[in-house]
C-alpha positions as CSV (number, residue, x, y, z in Angstrom):
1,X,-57.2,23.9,-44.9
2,X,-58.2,21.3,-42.4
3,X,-55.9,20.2,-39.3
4,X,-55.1,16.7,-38.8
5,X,-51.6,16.3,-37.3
6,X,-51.9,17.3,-34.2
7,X,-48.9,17.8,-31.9
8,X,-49.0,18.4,-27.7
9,X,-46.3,20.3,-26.4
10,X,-46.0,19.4,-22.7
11,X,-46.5,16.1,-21.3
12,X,-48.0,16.5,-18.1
13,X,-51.5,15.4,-16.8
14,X,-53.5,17.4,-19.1
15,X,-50.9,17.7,-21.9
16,X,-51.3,13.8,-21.8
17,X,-54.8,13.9,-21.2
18,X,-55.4,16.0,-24.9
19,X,-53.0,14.3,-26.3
20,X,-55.8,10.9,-25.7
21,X,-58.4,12.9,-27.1
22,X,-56.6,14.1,-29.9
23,X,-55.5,10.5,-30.8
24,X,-59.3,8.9,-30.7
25,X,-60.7,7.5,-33.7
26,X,-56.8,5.8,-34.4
27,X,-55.3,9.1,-35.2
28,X,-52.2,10.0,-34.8
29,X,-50.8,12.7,-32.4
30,X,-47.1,13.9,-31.5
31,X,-46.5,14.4,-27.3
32,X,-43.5,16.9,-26.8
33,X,-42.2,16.2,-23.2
34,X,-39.3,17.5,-21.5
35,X,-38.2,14.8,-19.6
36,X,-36.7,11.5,-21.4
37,X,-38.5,8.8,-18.8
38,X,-41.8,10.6,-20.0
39,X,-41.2,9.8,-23.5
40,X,-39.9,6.3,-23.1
41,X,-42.5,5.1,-20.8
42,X,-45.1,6.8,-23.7
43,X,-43.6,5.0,-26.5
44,X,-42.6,1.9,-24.9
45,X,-45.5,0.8,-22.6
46,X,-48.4,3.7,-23.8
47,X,-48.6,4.9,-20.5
48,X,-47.5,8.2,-18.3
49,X,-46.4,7.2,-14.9
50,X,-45.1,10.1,-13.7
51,X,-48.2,12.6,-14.5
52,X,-51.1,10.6,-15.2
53,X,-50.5,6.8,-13.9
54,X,-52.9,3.9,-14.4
55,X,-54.2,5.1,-17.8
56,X,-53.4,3.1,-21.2
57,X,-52.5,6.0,-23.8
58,X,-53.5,5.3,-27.4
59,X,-50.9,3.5,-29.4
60,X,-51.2,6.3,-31.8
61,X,-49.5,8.4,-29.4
62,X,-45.7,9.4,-29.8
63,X,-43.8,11.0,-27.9
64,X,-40.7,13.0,-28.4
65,X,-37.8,15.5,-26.8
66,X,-36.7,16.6,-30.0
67,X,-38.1,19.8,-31.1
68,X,-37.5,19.4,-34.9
69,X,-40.1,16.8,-34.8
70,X,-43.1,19.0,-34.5
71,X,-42.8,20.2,-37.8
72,X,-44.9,17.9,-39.7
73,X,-47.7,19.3,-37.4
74,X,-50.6,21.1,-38.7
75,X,-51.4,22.6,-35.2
76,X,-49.8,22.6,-31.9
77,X,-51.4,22.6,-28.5
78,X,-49.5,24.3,-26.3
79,X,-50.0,22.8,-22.5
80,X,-46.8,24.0,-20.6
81,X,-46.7,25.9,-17.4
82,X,-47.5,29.4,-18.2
83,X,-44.2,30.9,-16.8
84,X,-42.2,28.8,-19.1
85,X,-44.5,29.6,-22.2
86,X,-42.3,31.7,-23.9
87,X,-38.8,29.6,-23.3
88,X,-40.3,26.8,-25.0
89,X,-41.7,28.5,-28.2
90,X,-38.5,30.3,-28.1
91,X,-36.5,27.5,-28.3
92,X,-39.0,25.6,-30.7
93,X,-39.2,26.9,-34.5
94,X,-42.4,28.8,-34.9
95,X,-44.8,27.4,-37.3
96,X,-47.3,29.1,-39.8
97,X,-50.2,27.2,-38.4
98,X,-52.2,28.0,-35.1
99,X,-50.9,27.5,-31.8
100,X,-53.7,26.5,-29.4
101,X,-52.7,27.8,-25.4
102,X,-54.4,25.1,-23.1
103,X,-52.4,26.7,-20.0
104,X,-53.6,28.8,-17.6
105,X,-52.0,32.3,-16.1
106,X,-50.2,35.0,-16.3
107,X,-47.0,35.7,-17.4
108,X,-45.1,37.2,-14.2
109,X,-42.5,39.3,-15.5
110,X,-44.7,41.3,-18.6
111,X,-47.7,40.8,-16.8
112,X,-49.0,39.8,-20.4
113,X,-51.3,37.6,-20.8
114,X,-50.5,34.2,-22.7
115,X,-51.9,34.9,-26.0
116,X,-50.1,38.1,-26.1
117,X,-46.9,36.2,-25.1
118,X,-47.0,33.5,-27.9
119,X,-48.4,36.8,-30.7
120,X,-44.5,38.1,-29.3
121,X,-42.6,34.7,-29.8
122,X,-44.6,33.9,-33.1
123,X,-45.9,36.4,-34.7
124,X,-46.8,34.6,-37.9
125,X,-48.8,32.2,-36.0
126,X,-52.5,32.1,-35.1
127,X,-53.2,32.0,-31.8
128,X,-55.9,30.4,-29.9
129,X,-57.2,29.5,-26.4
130,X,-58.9,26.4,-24.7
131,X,-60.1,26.3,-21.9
132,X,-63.1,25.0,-19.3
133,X,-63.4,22.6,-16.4
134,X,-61.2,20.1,-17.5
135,X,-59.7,18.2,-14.5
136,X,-56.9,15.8,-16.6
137,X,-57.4,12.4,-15.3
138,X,-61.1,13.0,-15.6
139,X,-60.9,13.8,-19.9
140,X,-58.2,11.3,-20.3
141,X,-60.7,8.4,-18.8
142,X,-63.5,10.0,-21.1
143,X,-65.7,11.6,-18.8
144,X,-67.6,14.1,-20.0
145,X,-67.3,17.9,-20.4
146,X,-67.1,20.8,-22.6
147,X,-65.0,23.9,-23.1
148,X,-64.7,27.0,-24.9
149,X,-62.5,27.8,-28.0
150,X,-61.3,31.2,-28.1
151,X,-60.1,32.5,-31.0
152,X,-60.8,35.6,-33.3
153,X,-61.0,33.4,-36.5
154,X,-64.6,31.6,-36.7
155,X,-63.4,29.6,-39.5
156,X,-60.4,28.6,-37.7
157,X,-62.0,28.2,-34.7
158,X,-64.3,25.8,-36.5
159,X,-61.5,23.6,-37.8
160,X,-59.9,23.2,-34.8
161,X,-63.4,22.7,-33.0
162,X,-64.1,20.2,-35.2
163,X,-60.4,18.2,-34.8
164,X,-60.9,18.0,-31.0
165,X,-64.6,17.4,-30.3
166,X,-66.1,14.0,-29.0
167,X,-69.3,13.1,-27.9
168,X,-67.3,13.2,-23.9
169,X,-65.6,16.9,-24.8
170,X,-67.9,19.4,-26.1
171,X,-66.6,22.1,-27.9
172,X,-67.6,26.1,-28.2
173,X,-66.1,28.9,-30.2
174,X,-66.4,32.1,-29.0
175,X,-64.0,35.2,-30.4
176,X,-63.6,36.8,-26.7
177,X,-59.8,35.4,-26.7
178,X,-59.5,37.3,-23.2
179,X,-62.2,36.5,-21.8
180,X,-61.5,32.4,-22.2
181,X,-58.0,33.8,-20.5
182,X,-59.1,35.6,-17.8
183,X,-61.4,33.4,-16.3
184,X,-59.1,30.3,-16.4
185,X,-56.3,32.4,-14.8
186,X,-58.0,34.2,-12.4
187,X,-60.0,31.0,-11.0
188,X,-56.7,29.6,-10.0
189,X,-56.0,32.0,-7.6
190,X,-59.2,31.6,-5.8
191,X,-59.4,28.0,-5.5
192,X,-56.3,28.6,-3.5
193,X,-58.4,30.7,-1.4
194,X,-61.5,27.9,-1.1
195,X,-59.1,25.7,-0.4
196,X,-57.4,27.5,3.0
197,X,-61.3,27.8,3.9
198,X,-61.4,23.9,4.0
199,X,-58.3,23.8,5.4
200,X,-59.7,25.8,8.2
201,X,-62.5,24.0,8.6
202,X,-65.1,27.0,8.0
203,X,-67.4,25.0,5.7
204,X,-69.4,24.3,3.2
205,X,-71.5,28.2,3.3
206,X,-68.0,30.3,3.4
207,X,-66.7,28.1,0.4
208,X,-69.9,29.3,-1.7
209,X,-70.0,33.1,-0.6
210,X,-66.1,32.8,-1.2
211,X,-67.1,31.3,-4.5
212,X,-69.6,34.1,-5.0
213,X,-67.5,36.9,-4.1
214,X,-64.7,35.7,-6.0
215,X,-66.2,35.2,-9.2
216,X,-67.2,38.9,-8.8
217,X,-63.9,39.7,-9.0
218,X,-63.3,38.0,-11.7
219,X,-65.6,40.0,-13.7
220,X,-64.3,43.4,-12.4
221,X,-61.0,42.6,-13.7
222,X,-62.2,40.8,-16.9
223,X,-64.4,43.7,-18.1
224,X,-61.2,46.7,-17.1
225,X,-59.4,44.5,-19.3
226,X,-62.0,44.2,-22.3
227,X,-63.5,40.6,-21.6
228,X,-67.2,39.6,-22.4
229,X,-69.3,39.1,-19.3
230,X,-71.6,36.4,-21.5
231,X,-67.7,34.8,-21.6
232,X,-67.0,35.3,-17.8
233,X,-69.9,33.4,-16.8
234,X,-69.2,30.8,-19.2
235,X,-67.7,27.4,-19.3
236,X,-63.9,28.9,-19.2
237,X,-64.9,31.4,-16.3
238,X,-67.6,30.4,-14.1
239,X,-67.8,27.0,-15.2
240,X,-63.9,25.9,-14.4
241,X,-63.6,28.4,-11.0
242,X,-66.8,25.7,-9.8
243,X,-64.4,23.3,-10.4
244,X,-61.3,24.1,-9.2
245,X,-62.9,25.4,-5.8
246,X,-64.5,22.2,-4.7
247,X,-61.7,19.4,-5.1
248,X,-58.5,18.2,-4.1
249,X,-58.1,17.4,-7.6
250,X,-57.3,21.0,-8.1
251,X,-53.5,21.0,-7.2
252,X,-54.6,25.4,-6.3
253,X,-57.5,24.0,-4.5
254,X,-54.7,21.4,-2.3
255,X,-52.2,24.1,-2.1
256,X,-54.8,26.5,-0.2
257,X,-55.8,23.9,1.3
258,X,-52.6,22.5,2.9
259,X,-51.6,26.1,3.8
260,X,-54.8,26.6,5.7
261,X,-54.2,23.6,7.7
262,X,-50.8,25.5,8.6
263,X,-48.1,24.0,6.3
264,X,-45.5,26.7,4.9
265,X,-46.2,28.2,1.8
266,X,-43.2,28.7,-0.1
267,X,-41.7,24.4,1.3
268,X,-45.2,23.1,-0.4
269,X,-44.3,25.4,-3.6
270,X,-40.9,24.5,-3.6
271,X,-41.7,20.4,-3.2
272,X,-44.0,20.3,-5.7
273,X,-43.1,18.7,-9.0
274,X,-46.4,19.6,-10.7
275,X,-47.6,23.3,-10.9
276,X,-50.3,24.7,-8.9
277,X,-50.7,28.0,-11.4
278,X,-52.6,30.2,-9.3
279,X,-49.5,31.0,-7.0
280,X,-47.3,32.2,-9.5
281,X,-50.3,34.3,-10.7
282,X,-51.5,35.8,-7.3
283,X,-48.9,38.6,-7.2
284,X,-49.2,40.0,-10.7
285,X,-52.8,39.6,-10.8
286,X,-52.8,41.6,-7.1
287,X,-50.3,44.1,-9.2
288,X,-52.1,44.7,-12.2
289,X,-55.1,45.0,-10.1
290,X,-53.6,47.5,-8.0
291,X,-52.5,49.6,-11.0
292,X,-56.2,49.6,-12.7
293,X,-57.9,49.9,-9.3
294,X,-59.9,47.4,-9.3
295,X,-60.9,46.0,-6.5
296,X,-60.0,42.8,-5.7
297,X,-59.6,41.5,-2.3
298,X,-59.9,38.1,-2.1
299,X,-56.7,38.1,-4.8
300,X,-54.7,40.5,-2.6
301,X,-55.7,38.5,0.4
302,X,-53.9,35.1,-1.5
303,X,-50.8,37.3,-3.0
304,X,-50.3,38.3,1.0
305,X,-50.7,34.3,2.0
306,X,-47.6,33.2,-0.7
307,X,-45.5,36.3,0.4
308,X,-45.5,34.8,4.2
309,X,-48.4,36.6,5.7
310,X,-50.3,35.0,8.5
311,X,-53.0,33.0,7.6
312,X,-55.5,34.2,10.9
313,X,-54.8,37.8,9.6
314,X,-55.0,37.2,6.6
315,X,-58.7,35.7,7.1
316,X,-59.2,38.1,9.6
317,X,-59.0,41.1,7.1
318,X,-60.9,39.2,4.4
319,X,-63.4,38.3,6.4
320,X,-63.8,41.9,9.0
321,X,-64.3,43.7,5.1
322,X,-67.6,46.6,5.6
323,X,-70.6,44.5,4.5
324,X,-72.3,47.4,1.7
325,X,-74.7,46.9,-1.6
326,X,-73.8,43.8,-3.4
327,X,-73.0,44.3,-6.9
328,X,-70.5,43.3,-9.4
């Protein structure tokens, strides 16, 4: 069966942004947003000016508050914050046909991660995962990149490779649905770190040893939990914590950095109407770490920085670690 309706649930930046790609070649794609001035602004003008200003959306774009809509859909990609993942599909009627999870996290409560969370709210529905370096304004203007598909279906994972590739937004399958998950989750919660580095000023060498050590992390908790390394090290692991790390872009990246250069943690969280993922993840990542010992400092060191610690200890204990063999 091929997939050509496609339908976005979630219209913020990168709910918009694959919304674009979805809609090239004159095709037409269904936006689910939550908020009414997204959808009018969509349909009336073919723009987003609350989450992804100055772009001109396909015409072939609609967008919609109305659940019921999403029907007619031959896939959906799901793009809402993680945490509120399972409200929505609980509230939406779940379809026969694959659900696509293009968010990025944990679930707090479970401590589940996504793909397990929507296999809960619809079990009759396929699940996959995308995910990569994919900074939204950046895909929606058609710059290039790629990114994996996860899913444990080849065939599927072939279909929906095949809806949603361009010549700007490579696509790879892979079967290592955790894996893709993992990385893109755990990634968040160390740009927050890089970005208190910049916003101590400690440069450009602490950034890439921070970079390092995190991504060793990573794999320690990706392979207690059954992820690939080959996947780790790829485009959703690797590939996106590059990204994230280095830019202001990265909304983790901005909210490390703006707590590094001494603003309150839980007034920038609280003020902020798009997510930065990695803060809600931090404390159940540190928690499930802490169950499976594994050892993950740099994640404990962030969960500590949301909760109110100081940011001088915080570095302090970080940084004053015993030096020993590295290894992952």
């Amino acid at each position: 069966m091929s997939i050509d309706r496609i339908a976005v649930i979630g219209g913020g930046a990168w709910g918009t942004a694959l919304a674009q790609v979805a809609a090239s070649g004159g095709r037409e794609v269904l936006l689910w947003a939550l908020e009414d001035d997204v959808v009018a602004a969509v349909n009336k003008i073919h723009e987003n000016p609350i989450y992804l200003k100055g772009l001109k959306l396909a015409p072939t774009i609609r967008a919609t508050s109305n659940f019921t809509d999403l029907g007619a859909a031959d896939a959906w990609l799901v793009v809402t914050p993680a945490q509120h993942m399972r409200a929505v599909l609980s509230r939406a009627p779940c379809p026969n046909m694959p659900l696509v999870l293009c968010s990025k996290g944990i679930e707090e409560g479970s401590g589940l991660l996504l793909h397990d969370v929507a296999r809960q709210v619809c079990p009759s529905s396929p699940v996959a995962v995308l995910s990569g370096p994919t900074f939204a304004h950046e895909v929606a203007a058609g710059l290039p990149t790629a990114v994996t598909i996860a899913c444990d279906d080849e065939a599927l994972g072939e279909r929906l490779r095949e809806r949603i590739a361009l010549p700007s937004f490579r696509t790879y399958w892979t079967d290592d649905v955790a894996g893709a998950e993992i990385g893109g989750a755990v990634k968040n919660v160390l740009a927050i770190a890089c970005g208190v580095v910049e916003g101590r000023n400690l440069g450009q060498n602490a950034r890439a040893a921070l970079i390092a050590r995190g991504f060793a992390e990573m794999t320690r908790f990706g392979l207690a939990l059954g992820a690939r390394r080959e996947t780790l090290a790829g485009l959703s692991g690797l590939g996106d914590l590059v990204l994230t790390c280095s830019s202001t872009s990265s909304r983790n990246f901005s909210l490390g950095k703006a707590i590094g250069e001494g603003r309150n943690a839980a007034e920038l969280m609280a003020d902020r109407r798009t997510v930065a993922e990695g803060a809600y993840t931090a404390p159940v990542l540190d928690r499930i770490a802490r169950q499976r010992d594994i050892d993950m400092p740099i994640v404990a060191a962030v969960a500590e920085l949301l909760a109110g610690g100081a940011v001088e200890q915080v570095l302090e204990t970080m940084l004053s670690r015993p030096p020993r063999v590295e290894h992952h």
